[in-house]
C-alpha positions, 0 to 999 in steps of 0.5 A: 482498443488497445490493453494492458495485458496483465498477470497476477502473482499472489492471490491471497484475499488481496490479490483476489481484490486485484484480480477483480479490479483489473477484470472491470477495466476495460483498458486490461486483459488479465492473461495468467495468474500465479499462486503456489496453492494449485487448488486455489489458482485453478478455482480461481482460473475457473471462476473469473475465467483466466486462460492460464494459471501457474503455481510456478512464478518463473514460468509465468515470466518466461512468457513474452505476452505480458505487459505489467506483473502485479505482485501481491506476495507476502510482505517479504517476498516481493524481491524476487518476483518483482526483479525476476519481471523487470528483468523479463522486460515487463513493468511492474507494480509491487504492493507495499511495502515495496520491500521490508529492506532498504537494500533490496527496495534500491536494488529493484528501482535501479533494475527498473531504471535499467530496464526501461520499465516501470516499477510502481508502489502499492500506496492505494491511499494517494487514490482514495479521495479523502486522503487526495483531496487532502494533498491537493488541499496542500499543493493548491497553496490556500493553506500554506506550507503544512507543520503538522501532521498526525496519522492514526491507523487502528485495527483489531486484534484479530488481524494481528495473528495474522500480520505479525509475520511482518514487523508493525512498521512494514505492515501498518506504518508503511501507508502512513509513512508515504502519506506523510512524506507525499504531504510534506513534500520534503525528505525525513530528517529524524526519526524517534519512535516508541514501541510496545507488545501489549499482546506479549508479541515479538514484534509491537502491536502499537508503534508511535513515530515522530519525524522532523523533515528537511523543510521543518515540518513534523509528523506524529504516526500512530498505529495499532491492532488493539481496537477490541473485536467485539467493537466491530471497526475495521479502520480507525484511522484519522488525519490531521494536517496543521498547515501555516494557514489553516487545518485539513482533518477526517476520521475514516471511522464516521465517514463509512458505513456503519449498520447496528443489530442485534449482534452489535455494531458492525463498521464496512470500509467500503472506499478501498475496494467494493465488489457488488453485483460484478461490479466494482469500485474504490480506490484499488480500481482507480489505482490500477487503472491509473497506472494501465492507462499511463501504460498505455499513454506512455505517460509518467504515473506521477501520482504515484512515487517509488522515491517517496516508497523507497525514502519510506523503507528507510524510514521504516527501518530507522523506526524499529532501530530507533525502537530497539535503541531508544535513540533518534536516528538521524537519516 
């Protein structure tokens, strides 16, 4: 059987939670791993039994032997990697944000395309049946063309001393963005978003985005790490889709597990990503075995969109210079 040899940069918790789904494909061979904490890529190399492991990004892509590069850096470092692969000759997927820059997000999709390769966005929730069930509800035409759409995405606090490396809008927003965009089917027209540091941050803890795209329909994003710790929720994160003839909602909050003790109440989103036994599931798997088997095939992977991505970033960054001016911005 032939397989999608793969390697990893950024092993991060993750990029550990990539390693483990693409080790349970058995369309994929998981050749080499990079991180620039040696300790950690040799235990790592050692513990799901990898051949070779690298501190040194650029060595890595010196080899000839690797089909697909997954990079799963910090939120600001995807640029250089991602280029550096494309230009090797290899295809690559890039978690999101695929970039916390316009410019740098168009620069990566034209070398792709000059290169021939493939150049993947990290939007795992088009794979989680909830959210893709939802589109498929749009595409199929029951309900007609969708006017509204509201996203809300929640998380604690706690996860903010370490997210506010990145700006809100690159961090939580971004997943919302392409959801709203890939259900609209059409591009943003305006942006008028309002932002506030309840926790005294240099970036907003909370953001709330409103766009009005090209085909009239509007979208209200809502999103925030000020679900208190003590309320165990991981996600808190609700959909709504108002369309001509009808309405299309859930809440991740009440779908998942949810267990009461003692100690509390403590919610698991166990949809994304789930490693139990050895063996895995969710929607990382699905994403990443969509894109090897495509690969393979040499099929387009269509569920998947790095136009929609890019239109994201620019978006993204209309947001926070519509935050910072109080302004619309028209795109």
């Amino acid at each position: 059987m032939p397989k999608v040899r793969v390697a990893i940069i950024g092993l991060g918790s993750w990029g550990e939670c990539h390693l483990e789904a693409f080790r349970s494909l058995p369309q994929v061979e998981v050749v080499a791993i990079c991180d620039a904490r040696e300790e950690l890529v040799r235990q790592l190399g050692e513990a799901y039994s990898i051949p070779d492991v690298y501190t040194n990004a650029d060595e890595l892509l010196n080899r000839d032997d690797v089909d697909l590069v997954s990079v799963v850096t910090y939120e600001d470092s995807h640029y250089d990697p991602t280029m550096k692969a494309l230009q090797s000759g290899k295809h690559v997927f890039v978690e999101k944000p695929v970039a916390t820059n316009f410019r740098e997000s168009t620069a990566m999709w034209q070398t792709a395309k000059e290169q021939g390769r493939l150049l993947v966005p990290g939007h795992v929730l088009r794979f989680d049946p909830q959210y893709a069930e939802a589109h498929h509800m749009l595409q199929s035409g029951r309900l007609g063309k969708p006017v509204s759409i509201y996203l809300r995405r929640a998380r604690p606090r706690a996860l903010f001393e370490t997210y506010q490396r990145t700006h809100t809008v690159f961090e939580l927003t971004v997943n919302d963005l392409d959801i709203a965009i890939w259900y609209a089917g059409s591009e943003v027209k305006s942006v008028k978003a309002y932002g506030r540091s309840v926790m005294g941050a240099d970036v907003p803890d909370l953001v709330w985005a409103c766009l009005e795209f090209a085909n009239g329909a509007l979208a209200v994003i809502e999103n925030h790490w000020l679900t208190p710790n003590e309320a165990n929720i991981m996600m808190a994160d609700s959909v709504e889709v108002v369309a001509e003839q009808g309405i299309i909602g859930f809440e991740v909050q009440h779908a998942g597990l949810q267990t009461w003790s003692g100690q509390g109440r403590d919610t698991s989103a166990l949809h994304i990503h789930l490693n139990r036994n050895g063996r895995v599931s969710g929607a990382l798997k699905e994403e990443l075995g969509y894109l090897c088997d495509c690969i393979l095939s040499g099929e387009d992977p269509v569920q998947t969109s790095i136009g929609d991505a890019i239109q994201g970033i620019k978006v993204a960054e209309a947001i926070i210079e519509s935050i910072r001016t109080g302004r619309e911005i028209k795109l």
